[in-house]
C-alpha positions in Angstrom: -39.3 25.8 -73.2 -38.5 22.5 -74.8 -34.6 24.3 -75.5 -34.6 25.0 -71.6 -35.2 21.9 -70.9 -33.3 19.9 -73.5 -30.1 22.7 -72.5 -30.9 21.8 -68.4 -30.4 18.1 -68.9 -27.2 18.4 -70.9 -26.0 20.2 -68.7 -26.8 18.0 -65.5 -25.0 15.3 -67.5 -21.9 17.0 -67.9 -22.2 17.9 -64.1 -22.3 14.2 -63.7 -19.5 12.9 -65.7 -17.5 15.2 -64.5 -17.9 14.5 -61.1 -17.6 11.0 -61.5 -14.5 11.2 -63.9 -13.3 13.4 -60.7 -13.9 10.0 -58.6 -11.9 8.2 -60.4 -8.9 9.9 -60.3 -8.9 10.6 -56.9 -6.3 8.1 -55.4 -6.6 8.9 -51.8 -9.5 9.5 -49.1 -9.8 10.3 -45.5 -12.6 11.3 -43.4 -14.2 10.1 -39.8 -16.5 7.0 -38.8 -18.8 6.0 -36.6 -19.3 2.2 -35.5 -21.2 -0.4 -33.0 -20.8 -3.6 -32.1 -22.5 -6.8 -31.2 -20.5 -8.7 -28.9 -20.1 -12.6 -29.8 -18.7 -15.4 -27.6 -18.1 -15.1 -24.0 -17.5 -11.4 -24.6 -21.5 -11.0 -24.9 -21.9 -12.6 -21.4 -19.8 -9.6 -19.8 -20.0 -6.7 -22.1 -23.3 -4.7 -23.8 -23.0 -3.6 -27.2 -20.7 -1.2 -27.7 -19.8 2.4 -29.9 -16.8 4.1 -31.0 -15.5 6.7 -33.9 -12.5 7.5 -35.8 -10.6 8.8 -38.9 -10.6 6.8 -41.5 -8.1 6.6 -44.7 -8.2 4.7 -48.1 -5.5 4.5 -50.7 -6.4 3.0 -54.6 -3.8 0.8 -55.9 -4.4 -1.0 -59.4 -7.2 -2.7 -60.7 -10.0 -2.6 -58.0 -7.0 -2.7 -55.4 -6.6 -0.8 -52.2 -5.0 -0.2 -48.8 -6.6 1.0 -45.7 -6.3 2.3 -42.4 -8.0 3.6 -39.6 -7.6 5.1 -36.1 -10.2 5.5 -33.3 -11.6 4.6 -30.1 -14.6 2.2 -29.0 -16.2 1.4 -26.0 -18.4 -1.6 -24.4 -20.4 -1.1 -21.4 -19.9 -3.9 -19.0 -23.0 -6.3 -17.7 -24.4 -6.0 -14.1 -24.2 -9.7 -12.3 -25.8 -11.7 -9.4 -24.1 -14.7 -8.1 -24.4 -16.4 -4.8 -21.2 -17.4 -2.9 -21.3 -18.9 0.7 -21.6 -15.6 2.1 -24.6 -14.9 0.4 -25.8 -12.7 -2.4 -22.9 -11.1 -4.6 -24.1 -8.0 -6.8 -22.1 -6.0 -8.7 -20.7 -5.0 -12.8 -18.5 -5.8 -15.0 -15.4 -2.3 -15.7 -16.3 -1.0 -19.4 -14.1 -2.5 -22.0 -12.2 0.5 -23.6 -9.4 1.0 -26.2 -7.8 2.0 -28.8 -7.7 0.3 -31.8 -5.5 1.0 -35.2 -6.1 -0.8 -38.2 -4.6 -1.2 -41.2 -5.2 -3.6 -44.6 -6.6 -4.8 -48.1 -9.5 -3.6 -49.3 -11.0 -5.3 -53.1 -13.3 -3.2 -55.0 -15.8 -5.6 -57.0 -15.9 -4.6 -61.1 -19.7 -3.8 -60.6 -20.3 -0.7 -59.0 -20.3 0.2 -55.0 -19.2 -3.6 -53.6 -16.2 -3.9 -52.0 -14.3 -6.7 -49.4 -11.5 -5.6 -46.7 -9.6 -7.5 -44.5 -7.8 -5.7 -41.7 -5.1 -6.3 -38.8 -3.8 -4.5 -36.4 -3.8 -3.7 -32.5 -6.4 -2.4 -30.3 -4.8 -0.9 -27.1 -6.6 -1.1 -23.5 -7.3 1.9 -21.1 -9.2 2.4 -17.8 -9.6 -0.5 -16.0 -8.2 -3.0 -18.9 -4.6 -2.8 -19.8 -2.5 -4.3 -22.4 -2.5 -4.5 -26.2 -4.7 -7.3 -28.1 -3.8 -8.3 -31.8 -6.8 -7.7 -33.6 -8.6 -9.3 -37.2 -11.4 -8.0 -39.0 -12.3 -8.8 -42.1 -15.9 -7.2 -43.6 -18.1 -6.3 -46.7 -19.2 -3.0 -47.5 -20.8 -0.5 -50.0 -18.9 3.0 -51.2 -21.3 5.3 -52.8 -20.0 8.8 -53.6 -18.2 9.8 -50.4 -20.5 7.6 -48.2 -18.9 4.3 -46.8 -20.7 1.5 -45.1 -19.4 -1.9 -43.9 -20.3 -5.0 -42.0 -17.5 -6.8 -39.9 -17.0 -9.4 -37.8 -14.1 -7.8 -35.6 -11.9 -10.3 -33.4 -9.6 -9.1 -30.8 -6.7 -11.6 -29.0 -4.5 -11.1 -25.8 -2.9 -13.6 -23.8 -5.0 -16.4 -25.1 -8.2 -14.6 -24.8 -10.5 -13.9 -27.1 -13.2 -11.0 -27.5 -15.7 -10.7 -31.0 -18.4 -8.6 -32.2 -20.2 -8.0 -34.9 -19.9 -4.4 -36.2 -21.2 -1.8 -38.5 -19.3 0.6 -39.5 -20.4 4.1 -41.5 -18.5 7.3 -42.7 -17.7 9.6 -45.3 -14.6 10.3 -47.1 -13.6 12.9 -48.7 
């Protein structure tokens, strides 16, 4: 019994470095994402939180060094209003706020285990009722643990000298 057990454990340890000398070597990951978002500013007055998904891709460089990019899609609901004009009582709702947005940038991998940084530009382009193309900044702080990936962001988006934030959370896998 003891010989079972003693023979059980070495093997889960093998199983173990193995797997994560596996990990290491693997330069390159890709795999979807879901996020939401908090917006910030005077986006918050007009818009409700919003949701989006995408593919995701990471790249390791040197020395706790990476690039990364992303594709997807994200939405915001718009607010409902009430304002009074000199014709009376005005009701109506802000068009969802919808687009595309690609990403691309630095991601630093901390020497202790799981912590990393990222910092990201890119574009996020409008549909639906919105049109155009915004410049967008997002810098955040995540965790990677095996294939899972989660980050907080702050996420800033800029067209024509306007300005729409949110706070984000961002989770996937890559494999």
């Amino acid at each position: 019994m003891i010989k079972t057990i003693q023979i059980s454990l070495l093997l889960a340890l093998f199983c173990v470095i193995g797997t994560q000398s596996q990990a290491q070597l693997k330069r390159f990951s890709i795999g979807p994402y879901v996020e939401t978002g908090v917006p910030t500013g005077n986006f918050k007055d007009t818009h409700n939180a919003g949701w989006g998904g995408g593919l995701n891709a990471d790249i390791k460089l040197i020395a706790g060094l990476g690039v990364t990019g992303s594709a997807g899609y994200m939405r915001f609901s718009g607010k409902s209003f009430d304002y009074t004009d000199n014709t009376g009582q005005v009701t109506g709702k802000f068009s969802a706020l919808q687009a595309f947005p690609v990403r691309v940038g630095v991601k630093y991998k901390f020497p202790f285990p799981l912590l990393y940084v990222k910092a990201e530009g890119g574009t996020a382009t409008y549909v639906g009722d919105y049109d155009g193309t915004a410049t967008l900044f997002a810098p955040g702080i995540g965790i990677r643990f095996l294939g899972l990936d989660v980050e907080a962001k702050y996420e800033a988006w800029f067209k024509d000298g306007d300005h729409r934030g949110f706070f984000g959370l961002k989770a996937g896998y890559n494999f």
